[in-house]
C-alpha positions as CSV (number, residue, x, y, z in Angstrom):
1,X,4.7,-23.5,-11.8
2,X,5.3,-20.3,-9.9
3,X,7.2,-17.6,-11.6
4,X,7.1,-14.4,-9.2
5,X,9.5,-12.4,-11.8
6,X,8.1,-9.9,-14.3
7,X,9.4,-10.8,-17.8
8,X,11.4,-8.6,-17.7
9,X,12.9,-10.2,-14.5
10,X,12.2,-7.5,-12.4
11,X,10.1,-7.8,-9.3
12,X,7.3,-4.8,-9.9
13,X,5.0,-6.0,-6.9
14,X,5.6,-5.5,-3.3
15,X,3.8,-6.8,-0.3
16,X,4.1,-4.4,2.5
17,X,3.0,-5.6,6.1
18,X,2.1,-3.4,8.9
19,X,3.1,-3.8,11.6
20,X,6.8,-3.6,10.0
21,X,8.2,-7.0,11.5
22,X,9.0,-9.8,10.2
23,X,7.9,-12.4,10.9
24,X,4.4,-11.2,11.1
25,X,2.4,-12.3,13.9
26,X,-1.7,-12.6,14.2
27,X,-1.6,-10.9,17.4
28,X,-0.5,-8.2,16.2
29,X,-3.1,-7.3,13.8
30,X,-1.4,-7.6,10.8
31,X,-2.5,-5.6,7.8
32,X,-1.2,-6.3,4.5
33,X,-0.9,-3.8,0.8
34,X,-0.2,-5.2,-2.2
35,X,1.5,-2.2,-4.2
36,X,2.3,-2.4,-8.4
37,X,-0.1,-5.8,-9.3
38,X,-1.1,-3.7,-11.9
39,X,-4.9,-5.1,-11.2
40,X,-7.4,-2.3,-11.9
41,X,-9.6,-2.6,-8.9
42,X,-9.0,-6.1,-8.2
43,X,-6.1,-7.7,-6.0
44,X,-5.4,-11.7,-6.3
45,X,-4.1,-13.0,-3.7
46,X,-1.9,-15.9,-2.9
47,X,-2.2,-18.5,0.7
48,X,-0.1,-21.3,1.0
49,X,1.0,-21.4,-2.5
50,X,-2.7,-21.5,-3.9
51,X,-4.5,-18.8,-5.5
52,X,-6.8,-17.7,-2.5
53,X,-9.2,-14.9,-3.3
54,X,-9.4,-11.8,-5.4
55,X,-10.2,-8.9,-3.5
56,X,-11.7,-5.3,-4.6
57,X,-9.3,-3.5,-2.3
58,X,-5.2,-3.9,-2.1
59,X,-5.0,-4.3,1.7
60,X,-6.8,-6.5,4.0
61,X,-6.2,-7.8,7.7
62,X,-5.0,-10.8,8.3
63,X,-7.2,-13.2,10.4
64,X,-5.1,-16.9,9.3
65,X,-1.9,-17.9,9.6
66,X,0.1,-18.5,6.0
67,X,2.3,-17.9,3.8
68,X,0.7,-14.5,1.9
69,X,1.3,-13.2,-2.5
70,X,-0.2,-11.2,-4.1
71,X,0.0,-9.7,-8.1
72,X,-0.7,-11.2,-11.4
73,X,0.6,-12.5,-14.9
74,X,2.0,-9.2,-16.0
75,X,3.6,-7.9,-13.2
76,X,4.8,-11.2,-11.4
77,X,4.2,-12.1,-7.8
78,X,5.4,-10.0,-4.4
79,X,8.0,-11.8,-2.1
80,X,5.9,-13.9,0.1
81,X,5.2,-13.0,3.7
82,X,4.1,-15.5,6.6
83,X,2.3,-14.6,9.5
84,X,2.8,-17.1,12.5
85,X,0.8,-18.0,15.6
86,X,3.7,-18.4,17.7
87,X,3.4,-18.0,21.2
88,X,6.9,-16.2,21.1
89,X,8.9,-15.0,18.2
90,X,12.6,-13.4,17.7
91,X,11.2,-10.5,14.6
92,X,13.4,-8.1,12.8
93,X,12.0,-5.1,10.6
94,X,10.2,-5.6,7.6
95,X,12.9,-3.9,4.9
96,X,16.1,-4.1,2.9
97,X,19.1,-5.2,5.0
98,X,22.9,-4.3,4.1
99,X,25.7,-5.8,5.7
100,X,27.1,-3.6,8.4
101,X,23.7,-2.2,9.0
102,X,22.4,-1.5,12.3
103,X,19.0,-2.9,13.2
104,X,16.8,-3.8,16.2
105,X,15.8,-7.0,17.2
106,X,12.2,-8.2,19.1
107,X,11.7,-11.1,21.1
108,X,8.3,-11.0,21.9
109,X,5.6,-13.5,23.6
């Protein structure tokens, strides 16, 4: 099964996408970092719930659509981030949200 805490049931890995929207979009030319996997050298990375590819660098661009991870064993999995095809999409930024916040929404197509 998936288990994307740490033991000690903190989430250590981060998945950071650039552009900053969510949810990504291929046409945008979406880059994504895996930060804290702990990996020296070597990033696995998660598509569609399956292990995918291990990579020598932490960031790559993304040419599929999916559902991306990334981490390990020690350091748990990231929060998982999908990229879309869609021909239009409603996208809000790509970070913490409090209630009462202010933030900008996209409609884009």
């Amino acid at each position: 099964g998936w288990c994307p805490l740490s033991p000690a049931g903190t989430q250590t890995t981060q998945l950071l996408v650039e552009p900053p929207w969510r949810p990504a979009v291929l046409w945008d030319r979406v880059t994504l970092t895996c930060q804290g996997s702990g990996t020296s050298g070597v990033t696995t990375w998660y598509k569609d719930l399956q292990r995918w590819e291990q990579k020598e660098r932490d960031h790559f661009t993304v040419t599929e659509r999916g559902t991306y991870m990334c981490g390990g064993l020690r350091t748990g999995l990231s929060p998982a981030v999908m990229v879309s095809n869609d021909d239009l999409v409603l996208q809000v930024p790509a970070r913490a949200l409090l209630e009462g916040d202010t933030m900008t929404l996209r409609c884009r197509g």
